[in-house]
C-alpha positions as CSV (number, residue, x, y, z in Angstrom):
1,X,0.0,0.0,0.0
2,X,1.5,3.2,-0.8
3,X,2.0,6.0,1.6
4,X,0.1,8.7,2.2
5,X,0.7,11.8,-0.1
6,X,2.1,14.4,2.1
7,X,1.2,18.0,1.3
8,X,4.0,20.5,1.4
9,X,4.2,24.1,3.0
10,X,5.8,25.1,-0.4
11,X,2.9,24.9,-2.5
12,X,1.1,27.0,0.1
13,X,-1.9,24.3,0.8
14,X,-2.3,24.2,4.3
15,X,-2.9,20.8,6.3
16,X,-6.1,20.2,8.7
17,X,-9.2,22.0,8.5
18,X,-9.7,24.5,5.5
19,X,-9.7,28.1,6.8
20,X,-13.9,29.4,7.7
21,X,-13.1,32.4,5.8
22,X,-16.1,34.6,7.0
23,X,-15.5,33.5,10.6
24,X,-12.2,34.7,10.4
25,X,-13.4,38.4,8.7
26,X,-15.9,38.3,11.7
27,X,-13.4,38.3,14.4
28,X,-11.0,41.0,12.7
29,X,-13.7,43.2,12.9
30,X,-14.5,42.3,15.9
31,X,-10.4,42.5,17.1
32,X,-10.7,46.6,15.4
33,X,-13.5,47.1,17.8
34,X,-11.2,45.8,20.5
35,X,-8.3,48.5,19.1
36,X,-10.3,51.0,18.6
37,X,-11.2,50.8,22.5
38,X,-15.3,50.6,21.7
39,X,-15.5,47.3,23.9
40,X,-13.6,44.9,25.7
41,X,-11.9,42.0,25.3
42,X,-14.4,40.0,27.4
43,X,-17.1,41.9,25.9
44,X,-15.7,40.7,22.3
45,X,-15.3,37.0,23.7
46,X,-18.8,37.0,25.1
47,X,-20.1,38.4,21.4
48,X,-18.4,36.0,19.5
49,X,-20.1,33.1,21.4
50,X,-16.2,32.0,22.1
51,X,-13.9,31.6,25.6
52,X,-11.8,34.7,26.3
53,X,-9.2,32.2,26.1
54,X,-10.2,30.9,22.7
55,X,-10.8,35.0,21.7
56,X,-7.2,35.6,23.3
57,X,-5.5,32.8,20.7
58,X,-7.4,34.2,18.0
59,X,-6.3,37.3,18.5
60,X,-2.5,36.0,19.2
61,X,-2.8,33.8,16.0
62,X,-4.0,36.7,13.7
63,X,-0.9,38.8,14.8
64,X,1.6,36.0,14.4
65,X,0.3,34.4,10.8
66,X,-0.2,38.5,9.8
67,X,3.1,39.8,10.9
68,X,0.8,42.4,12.6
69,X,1.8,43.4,16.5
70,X,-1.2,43.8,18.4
71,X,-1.6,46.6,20.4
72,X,-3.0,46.6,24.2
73,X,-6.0,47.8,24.1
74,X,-7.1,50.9,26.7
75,X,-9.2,49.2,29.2
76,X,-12.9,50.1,28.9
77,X,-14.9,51.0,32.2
78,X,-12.4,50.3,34.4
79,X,-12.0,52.1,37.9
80,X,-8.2,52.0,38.4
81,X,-8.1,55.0,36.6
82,X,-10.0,56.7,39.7
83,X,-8.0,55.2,42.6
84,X,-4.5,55.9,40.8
85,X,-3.6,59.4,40.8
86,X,-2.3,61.0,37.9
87,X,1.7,60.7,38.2
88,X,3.2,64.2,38.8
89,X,6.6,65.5,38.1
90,X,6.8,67.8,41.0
91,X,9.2,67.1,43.9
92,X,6.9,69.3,45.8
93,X,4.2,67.7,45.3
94,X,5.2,64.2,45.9
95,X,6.5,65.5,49.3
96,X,3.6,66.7,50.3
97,X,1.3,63.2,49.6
98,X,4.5,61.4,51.5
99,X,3.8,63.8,54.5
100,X,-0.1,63.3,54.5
101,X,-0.1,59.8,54.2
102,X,2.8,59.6,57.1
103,X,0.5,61.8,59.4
104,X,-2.5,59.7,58.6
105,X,-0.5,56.5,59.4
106,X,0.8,58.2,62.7
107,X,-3.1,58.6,63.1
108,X,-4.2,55.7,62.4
109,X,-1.9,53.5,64.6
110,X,-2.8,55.7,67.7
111,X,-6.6,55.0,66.8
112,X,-5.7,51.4,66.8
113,X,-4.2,51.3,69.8
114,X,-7.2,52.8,71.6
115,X,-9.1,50.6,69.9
116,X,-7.2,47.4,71.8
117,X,-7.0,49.0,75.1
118,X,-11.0,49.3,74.9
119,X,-11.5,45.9,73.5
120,X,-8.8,44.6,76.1
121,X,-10.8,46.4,79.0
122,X,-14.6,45.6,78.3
123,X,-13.8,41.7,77.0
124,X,-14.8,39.1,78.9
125,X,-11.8,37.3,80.6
């Protein structure tokens, strides 16, 4: 019995399953929407009926066959923005936030410690 004909990557056929070419057009758009910061990645996973793992390959797969680097997109909705403050170049003011969150530390330790003498003196023994 002869063997197997073996396809090679030189005539550009690829082995396996034949590429679902209007799947594939549905998830670049999908990955622009991603870019373009209109929705998240788990938001594009979710639409796309796929894993955000499965969406996360996809995405890594299209960059590496492409030769295309794909760019982090800007997170959408996220609160970290609110709780980290802007980065300043002023010594001054970088001082000054040191000096308030020392004073609030000093603060807060001597609330603390009231706190354990008044637990230690009205728990039962």
């Amino acid at each position: 019995m002869p063997a197997a004909k073996q396809v090679s990557s030189l005539t550009g056929k690829r082995r396996g399953r034949p590429e679902n070419v209007q799947e594939t057009a549905r998830r670049v758009a999908m990955l622009g929407r991603v870019q373009a910061g209109e929705i998240s990645n788990a938001e594009a996973a979710k639409e796309l009926g796929i894993s955000y793992t499965a969406w996360s390959g996809c995405k890594a797969n299209y960059g590496k066959r492409n030769g295309v680097v794909v760019a982090e997109p800007r997170k959408v909705g996220t609160r970290a923005k609110a709780i980290v403050p802007a980065p300043t170049s002023d010594l001054r003011e970088l001082v000054a936030r040191f000096e308030v969150l020392e004073r609030f530390g000093i603060e807060l330790k001597a609330r603390l410690r009231g706190l354990v003498r008044f637990v230690e003196k009205r728990a039962p023994r």
